[in-house]
PLY file of the C-alpha trace (Angstrom):
ply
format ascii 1.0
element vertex 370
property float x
property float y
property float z
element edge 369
property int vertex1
property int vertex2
end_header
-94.56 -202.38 -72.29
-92.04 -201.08 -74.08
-89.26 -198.77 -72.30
-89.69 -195.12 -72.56
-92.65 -195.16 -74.34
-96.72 -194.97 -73.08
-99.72 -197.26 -74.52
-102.89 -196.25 -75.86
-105.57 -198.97 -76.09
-108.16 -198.29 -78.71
-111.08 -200.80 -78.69
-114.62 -200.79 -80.37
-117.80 -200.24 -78.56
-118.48 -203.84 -77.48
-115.02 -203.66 -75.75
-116.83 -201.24 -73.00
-120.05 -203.50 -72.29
-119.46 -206.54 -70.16
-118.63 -209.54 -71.84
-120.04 -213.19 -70.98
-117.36 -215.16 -71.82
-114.05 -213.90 -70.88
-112.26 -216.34 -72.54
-113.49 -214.49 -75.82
-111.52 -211.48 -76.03
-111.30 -209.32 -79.32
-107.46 -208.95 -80.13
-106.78 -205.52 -79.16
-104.69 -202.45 -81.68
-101.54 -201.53 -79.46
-100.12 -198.17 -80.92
-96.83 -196.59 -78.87
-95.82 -193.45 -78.73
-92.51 -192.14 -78.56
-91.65 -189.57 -74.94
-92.23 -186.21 -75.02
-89.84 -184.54 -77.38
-86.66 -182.46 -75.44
-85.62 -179.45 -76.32
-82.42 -180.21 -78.94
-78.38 -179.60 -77.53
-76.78 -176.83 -79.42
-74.28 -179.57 -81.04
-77.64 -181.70 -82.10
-79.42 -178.46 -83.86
-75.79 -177.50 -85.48
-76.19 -180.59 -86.70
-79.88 -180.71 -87.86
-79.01 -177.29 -89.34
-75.78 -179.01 -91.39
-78.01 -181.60 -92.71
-80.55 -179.03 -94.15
-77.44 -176.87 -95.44
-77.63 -174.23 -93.23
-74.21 -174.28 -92.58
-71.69 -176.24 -94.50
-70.06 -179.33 -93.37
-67.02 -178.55 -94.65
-66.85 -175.34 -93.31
-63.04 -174.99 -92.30
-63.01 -173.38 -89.07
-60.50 -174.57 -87.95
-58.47 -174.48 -91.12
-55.63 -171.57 -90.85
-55.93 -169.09 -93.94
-52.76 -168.13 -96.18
-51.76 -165.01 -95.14
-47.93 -165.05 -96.72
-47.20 -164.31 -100.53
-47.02 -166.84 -102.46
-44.97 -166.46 -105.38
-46.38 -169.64 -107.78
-49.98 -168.31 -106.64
-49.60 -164.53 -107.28
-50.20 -162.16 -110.04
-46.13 -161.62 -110.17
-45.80 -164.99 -111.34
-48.98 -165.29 -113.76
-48.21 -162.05 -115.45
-44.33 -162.52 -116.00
-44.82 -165.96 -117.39
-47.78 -164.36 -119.66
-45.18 -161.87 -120.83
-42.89 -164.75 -121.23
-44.81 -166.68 -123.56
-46.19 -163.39 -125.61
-42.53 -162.22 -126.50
-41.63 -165.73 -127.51
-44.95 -165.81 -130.04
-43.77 -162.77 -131.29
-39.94 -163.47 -131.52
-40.58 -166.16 -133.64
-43.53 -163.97 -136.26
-40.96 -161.05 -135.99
-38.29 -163.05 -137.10
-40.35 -164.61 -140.03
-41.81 -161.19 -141.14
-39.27 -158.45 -140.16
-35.69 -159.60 -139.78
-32.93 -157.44 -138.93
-31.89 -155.70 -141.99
-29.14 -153.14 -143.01
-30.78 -150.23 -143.73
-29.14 -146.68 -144.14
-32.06 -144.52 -144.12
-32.85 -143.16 -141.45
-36.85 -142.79 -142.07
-37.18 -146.50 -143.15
-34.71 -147.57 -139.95
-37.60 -145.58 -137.80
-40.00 -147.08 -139.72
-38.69 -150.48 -139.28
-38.30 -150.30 -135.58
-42.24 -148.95 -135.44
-43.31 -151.94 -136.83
-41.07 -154.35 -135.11
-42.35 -153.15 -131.71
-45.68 -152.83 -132.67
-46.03 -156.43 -133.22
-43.89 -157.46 -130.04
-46.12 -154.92 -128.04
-49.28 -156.85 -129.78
-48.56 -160.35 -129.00
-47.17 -159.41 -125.58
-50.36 -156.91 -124.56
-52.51 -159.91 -125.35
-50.92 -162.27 -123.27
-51.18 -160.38 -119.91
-54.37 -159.05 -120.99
-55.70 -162.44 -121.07
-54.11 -163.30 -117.15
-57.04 -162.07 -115.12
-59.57 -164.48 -117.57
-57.20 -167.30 -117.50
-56.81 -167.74 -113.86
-60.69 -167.16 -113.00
-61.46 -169.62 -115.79
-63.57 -166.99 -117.70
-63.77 -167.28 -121.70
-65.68 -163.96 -121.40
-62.43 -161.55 -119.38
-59.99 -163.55 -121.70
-61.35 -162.24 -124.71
-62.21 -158.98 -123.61
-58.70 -158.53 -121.44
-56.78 -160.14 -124.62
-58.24 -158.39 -127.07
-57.61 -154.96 -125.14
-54.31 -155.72 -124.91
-53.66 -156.46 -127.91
-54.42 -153.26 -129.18
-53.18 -150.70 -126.50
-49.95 -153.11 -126.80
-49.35 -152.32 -130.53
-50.85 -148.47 -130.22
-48.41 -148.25 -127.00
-45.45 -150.00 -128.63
-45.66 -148.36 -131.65
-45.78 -144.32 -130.27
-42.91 -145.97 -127.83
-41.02 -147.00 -130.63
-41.01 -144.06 -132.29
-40.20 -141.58 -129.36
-37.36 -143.66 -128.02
-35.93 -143.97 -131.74
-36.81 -140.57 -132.75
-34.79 -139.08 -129.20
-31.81 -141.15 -130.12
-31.51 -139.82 -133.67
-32.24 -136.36 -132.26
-29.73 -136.06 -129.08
-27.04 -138.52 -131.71
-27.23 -136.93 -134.70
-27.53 -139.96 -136.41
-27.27 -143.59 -136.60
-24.04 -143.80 -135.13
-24.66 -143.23 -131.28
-22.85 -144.31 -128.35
-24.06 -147.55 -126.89
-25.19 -145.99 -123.63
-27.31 -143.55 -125.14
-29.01 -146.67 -127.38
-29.60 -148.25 -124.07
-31.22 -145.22 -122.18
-33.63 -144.21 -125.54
-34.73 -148.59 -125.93
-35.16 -147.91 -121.85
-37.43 -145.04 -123.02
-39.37 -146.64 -125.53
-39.99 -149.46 -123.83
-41.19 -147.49 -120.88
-43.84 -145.31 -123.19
-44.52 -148.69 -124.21
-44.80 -150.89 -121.21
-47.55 -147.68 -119.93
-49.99 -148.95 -122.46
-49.08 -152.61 -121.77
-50.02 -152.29 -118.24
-53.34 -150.25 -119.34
-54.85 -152.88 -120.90
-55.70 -154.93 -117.56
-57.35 -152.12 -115.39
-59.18 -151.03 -118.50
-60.87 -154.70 -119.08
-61.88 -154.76 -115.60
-62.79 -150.97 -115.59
-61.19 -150.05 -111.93
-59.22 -146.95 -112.12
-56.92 -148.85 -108.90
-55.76 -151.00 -111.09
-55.29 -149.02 -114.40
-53.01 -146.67 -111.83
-51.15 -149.61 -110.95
-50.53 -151.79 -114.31
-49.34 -147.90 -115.48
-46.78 -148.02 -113.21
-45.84 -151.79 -113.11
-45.54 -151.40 -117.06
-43.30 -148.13 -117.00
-40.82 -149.77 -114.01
-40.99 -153.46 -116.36
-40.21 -151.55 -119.78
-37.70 -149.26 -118.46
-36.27 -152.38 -116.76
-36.40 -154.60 -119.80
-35.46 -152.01 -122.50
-31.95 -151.46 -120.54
-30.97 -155.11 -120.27
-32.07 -155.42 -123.97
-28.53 -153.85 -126.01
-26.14 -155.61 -122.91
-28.05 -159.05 -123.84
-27.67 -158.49 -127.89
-24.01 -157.38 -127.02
-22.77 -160.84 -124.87
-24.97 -162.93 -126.92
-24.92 -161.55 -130.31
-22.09 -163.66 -132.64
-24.60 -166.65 -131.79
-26.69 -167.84 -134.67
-26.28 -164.21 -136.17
-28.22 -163.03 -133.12
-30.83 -165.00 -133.43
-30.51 -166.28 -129.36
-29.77 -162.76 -128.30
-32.87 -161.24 -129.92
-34.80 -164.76 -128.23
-33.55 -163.90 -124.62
-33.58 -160.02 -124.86
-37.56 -160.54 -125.90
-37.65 -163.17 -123.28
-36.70 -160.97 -120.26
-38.45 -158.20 -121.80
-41.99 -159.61 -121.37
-40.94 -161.25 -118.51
-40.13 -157.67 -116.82
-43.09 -156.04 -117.88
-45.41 -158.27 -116.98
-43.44 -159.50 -113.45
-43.61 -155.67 -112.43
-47.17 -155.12 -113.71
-48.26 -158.26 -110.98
-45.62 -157.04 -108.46
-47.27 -153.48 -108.28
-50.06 -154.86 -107.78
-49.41 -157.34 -105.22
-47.52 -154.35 -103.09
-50.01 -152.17 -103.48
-53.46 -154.31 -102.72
-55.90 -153.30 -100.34
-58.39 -155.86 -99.58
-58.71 -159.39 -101.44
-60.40 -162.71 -101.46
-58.68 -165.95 -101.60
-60.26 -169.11 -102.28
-59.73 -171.70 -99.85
-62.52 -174.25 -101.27
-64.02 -174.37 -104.44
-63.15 -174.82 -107.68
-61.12 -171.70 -107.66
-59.17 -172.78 -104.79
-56.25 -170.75 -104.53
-57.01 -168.32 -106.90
-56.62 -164.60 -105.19
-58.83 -161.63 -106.39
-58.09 -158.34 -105.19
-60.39 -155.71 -104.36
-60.88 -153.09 -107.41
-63.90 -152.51 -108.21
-66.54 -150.63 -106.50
-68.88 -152.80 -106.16
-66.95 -156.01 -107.29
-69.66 -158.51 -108.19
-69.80 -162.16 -107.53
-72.09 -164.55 -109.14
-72.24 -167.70 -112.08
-72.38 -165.02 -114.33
-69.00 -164.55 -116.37
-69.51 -160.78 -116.54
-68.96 -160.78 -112.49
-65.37 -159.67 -111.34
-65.46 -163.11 -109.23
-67.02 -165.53 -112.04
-67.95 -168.80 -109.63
-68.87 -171.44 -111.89
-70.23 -174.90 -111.80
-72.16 -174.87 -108.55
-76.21 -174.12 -109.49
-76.47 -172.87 -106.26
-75.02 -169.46 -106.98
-77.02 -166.59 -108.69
-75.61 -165.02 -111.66
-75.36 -161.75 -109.50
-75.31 -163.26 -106.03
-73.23 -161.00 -104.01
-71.30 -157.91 -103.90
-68.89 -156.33 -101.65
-68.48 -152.55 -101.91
-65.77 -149.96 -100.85
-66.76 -147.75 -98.85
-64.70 -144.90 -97.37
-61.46 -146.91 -96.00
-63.56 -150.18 -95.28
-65.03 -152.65 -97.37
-68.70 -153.85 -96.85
-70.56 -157.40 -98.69
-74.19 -157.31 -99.68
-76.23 -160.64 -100.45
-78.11 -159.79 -103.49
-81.95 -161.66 -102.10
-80.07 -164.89 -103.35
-82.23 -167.78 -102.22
-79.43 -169.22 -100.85
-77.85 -166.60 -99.45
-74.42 -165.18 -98.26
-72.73 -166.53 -94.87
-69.77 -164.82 -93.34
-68.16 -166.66 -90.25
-71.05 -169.05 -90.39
-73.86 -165.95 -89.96
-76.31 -165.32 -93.02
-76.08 -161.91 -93.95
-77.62 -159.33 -95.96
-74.84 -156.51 -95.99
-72.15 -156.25 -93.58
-69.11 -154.70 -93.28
-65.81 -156.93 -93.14
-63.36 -157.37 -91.34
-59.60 -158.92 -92.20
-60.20 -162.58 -91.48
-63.46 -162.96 -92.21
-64.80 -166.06 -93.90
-67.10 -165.73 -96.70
-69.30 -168.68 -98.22
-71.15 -168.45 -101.20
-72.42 -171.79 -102.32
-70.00 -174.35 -102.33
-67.18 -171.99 -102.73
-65.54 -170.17 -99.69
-62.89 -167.05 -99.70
-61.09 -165.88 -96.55
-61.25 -162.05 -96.82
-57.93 -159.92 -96.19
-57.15 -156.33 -96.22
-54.18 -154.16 -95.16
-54.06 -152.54 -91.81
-56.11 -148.91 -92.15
-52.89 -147.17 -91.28
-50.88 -148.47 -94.21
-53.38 -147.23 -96.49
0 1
1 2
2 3
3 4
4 5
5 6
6 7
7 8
8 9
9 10
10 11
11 12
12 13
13 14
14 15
15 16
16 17
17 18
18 19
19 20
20 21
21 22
22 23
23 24
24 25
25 26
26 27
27 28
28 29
29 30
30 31
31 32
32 33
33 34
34 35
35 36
36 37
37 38
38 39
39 40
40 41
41 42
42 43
43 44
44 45
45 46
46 47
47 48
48 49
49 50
50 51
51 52
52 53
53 54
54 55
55 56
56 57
57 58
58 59
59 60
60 61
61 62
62 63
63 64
64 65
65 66
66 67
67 68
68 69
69 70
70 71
71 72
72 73
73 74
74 75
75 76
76 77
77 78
78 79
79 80
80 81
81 82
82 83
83 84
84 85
85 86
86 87
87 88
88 89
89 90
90 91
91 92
92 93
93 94
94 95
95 96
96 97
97 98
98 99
99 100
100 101
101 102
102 103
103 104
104 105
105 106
106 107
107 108
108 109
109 110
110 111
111 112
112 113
113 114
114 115
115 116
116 117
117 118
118 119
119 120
120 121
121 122
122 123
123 124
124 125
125 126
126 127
127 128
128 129
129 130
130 131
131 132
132 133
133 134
134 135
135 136
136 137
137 138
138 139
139 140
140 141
141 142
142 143
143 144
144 145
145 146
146 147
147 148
148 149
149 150
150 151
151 152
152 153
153 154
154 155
155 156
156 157
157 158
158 159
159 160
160 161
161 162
162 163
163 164
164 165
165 166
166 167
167 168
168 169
169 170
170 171
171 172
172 173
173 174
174 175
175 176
176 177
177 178
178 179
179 180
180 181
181 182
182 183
183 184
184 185
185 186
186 187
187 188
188 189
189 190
190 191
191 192
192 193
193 194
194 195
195 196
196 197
197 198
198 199
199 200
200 201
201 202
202 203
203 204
204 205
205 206
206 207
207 208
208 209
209 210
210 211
211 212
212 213
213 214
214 215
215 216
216 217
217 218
218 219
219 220
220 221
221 222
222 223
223 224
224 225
225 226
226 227
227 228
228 229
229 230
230 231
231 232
232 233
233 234
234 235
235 236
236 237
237 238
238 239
239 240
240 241
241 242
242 243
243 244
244 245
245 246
246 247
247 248
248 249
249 250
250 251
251 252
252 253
253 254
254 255
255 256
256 257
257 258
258 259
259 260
260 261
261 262
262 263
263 264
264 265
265 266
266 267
267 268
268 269
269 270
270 271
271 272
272 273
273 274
274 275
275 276
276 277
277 278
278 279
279 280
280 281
281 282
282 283
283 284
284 285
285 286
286 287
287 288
288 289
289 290
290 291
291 292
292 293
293 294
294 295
295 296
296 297
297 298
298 299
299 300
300 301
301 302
302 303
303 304
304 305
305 306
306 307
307 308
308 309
309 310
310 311
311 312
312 313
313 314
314 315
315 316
316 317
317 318
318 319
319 320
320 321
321 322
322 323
323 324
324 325
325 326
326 327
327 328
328 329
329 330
330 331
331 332
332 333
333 334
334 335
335 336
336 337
337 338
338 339
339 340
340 341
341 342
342 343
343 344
344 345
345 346
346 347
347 348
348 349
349 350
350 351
351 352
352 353
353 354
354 355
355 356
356 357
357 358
358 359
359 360
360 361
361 362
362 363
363 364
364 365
365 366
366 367
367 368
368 369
């Protein structure tokens, strides 16, 4: 007999009369049957449970989150180089279409100066208005974000433009001001227009947070930019007939208006996801909207893509009063934090959110500092 298992002889009826000849014995059907079935260890039912995707194999316990900025990862860098590569677009159309030009009257030098920062504002607004889309891979935010941007950036530059040259005409006299003045009203107009710059990135993602904080991210980066803008033209100007002095001025203003739209809003975060596997991986989203949606869908705040297991509205996580709560939307999959399936919860900093094949480590500020 076979170890650890019992025999059950099954025979037909002439099996149970007496035979004559014993030496004629019908071959008998043996079947075995396995021992009684133990109750499972807790490490063999995690395991039965991984195999039937309970919990994910992968799940990084023991994996230690990023808690530290990261400057290549965070909306500081994205943004500046966005800026970066807007005033550089619109260095070289501005060059092409409106060069600088002698011109003695003072309605067609405001004029000239309108249109001149419209078009840098335009080119620039659209490039950190498309930032958000770009990093989360969404065709949908680009176009929406860029397209915002684009025109708050001209609207914006344009009123900026004329404010900061219409001050310096009125407080000069003329076009003959001091050079300190010139650099305090292209500080001002740059400001006025580095407020409608930042606008166009809270307004795409409608969260009031965030249009608060691109408002004052693109004030700070305009002011910034608009005062290094004269010293630059004055070091670099007998180059190429200021061609490189224009290039760099435009440079480091983009750069400084988008740099301090992503700085504001990296000091100034609340709560956040960060992807720590997925195709996202890396990617940070912060907290803005109430409730910020997550699903395939690429009209969610957290588009997740390529996985079939998510919904197009799978999850949400909602603000409420100083804490922040997630919500499984009755995915058939559903929403795990720390390994638990959950239907809403709040959560707490460190948590560990899964959704499909992606997971997020979840981070806030300490309640005090808020």
């Amino acid at each position: 007999m076979p170890e650890g298992g019992d025999k059950i002889r099954i025979t037909s009826d002439e099996d149970l009369a007496p035979k004559a000849d014993e030496g004629a014995k019908r071959e008998k059907l043996l079947i075995t049957l396995p021992p009684a079935a133990e109750e499972p260890s807790p490490a063999e039912r995690k395991k039965s449970m991984q195999a039937y995707g309970v919990i994910s194999p992968a799940q990084p316990t023991a994996t230690p989150a990023v808690r530290g900025f990261s400057l290549i990862s965070s909306a500081t860098c994205y943004t500046a180089l966005a800026g970066s590569v807007g005033a550089l677009v619109a260095w070289g159309l501005t060059e092409i279409v409106l060069p600088p030009r002698d011109i003695a009257s003072i309605g067609l030098i405001l004029l000239h100066s309108v249109l001149w920062l419209a078009l840098v504002g335009a080119f620039v607004g659209a490039a950190i208005g498309c930032v958000e889309g770009v990093t989360s891979r969404s065709l949908y935010a680009s176009l929406r974000g860029g397209c915002l941007g684009l025109l708050l950036g001209t609207v914006g530059c344009a009123i900026g433009a004329a404010v900061g040259q219409s001050a310096y005409f009125i407080v000069r006299g003329g076009v003959a001001g001091s050079f300190g003045f010139q650099m305090i009203s292209r500080a001002v107009a740059w400001g006025v227009a580095g407020l409608c710059l930042g606008l166009a990135q809270g307004v795409a993602l409608g969260a009031g947070r965030k249009v608060v904080r691109g408002l004052l991210g693109g004030l700070a980066g305009g002011a910034v930019g608009g005062l290094l803008f004269d010293p630059v033209g004055l070091i670099l100007g007998g180059i190429h007939e200021g061609l490189v002095s224009r290039l760099i001025s435009l440079l480091i203003l983009g750069a400084a208006v988008g740099g301090a739209i992503g700085l504001i809003e990296e000091m100034l975060k609340d709560a956040w996801l960060r992807v720590e596997q997925g195709v996202l991986a890396g990617k940070q989203f912060v907290i803005y909207r109430n409730p910020t949606l997550i699903g395939s869908s690429p009209k969610c705040q957290i588009y997740l893509f390529k996985d079939p297991s998510i919904e197009p509205r799978h999850a949400a996580v909602h603000i409420v009063g100083n804490h922040y709560e997630i919500e499984d939307l009755r995915s058939e999959q559903g929403t795990f934090v720390n390994q638990q399936a959950v239907s809403r919860q709040p959560l707490n900093d460190g948590d560990r959110i899964r959704i499909g094949k992606t997971i997020f480590h979840y981070s806030e500020r300490k309640k005090g500092g808020r």
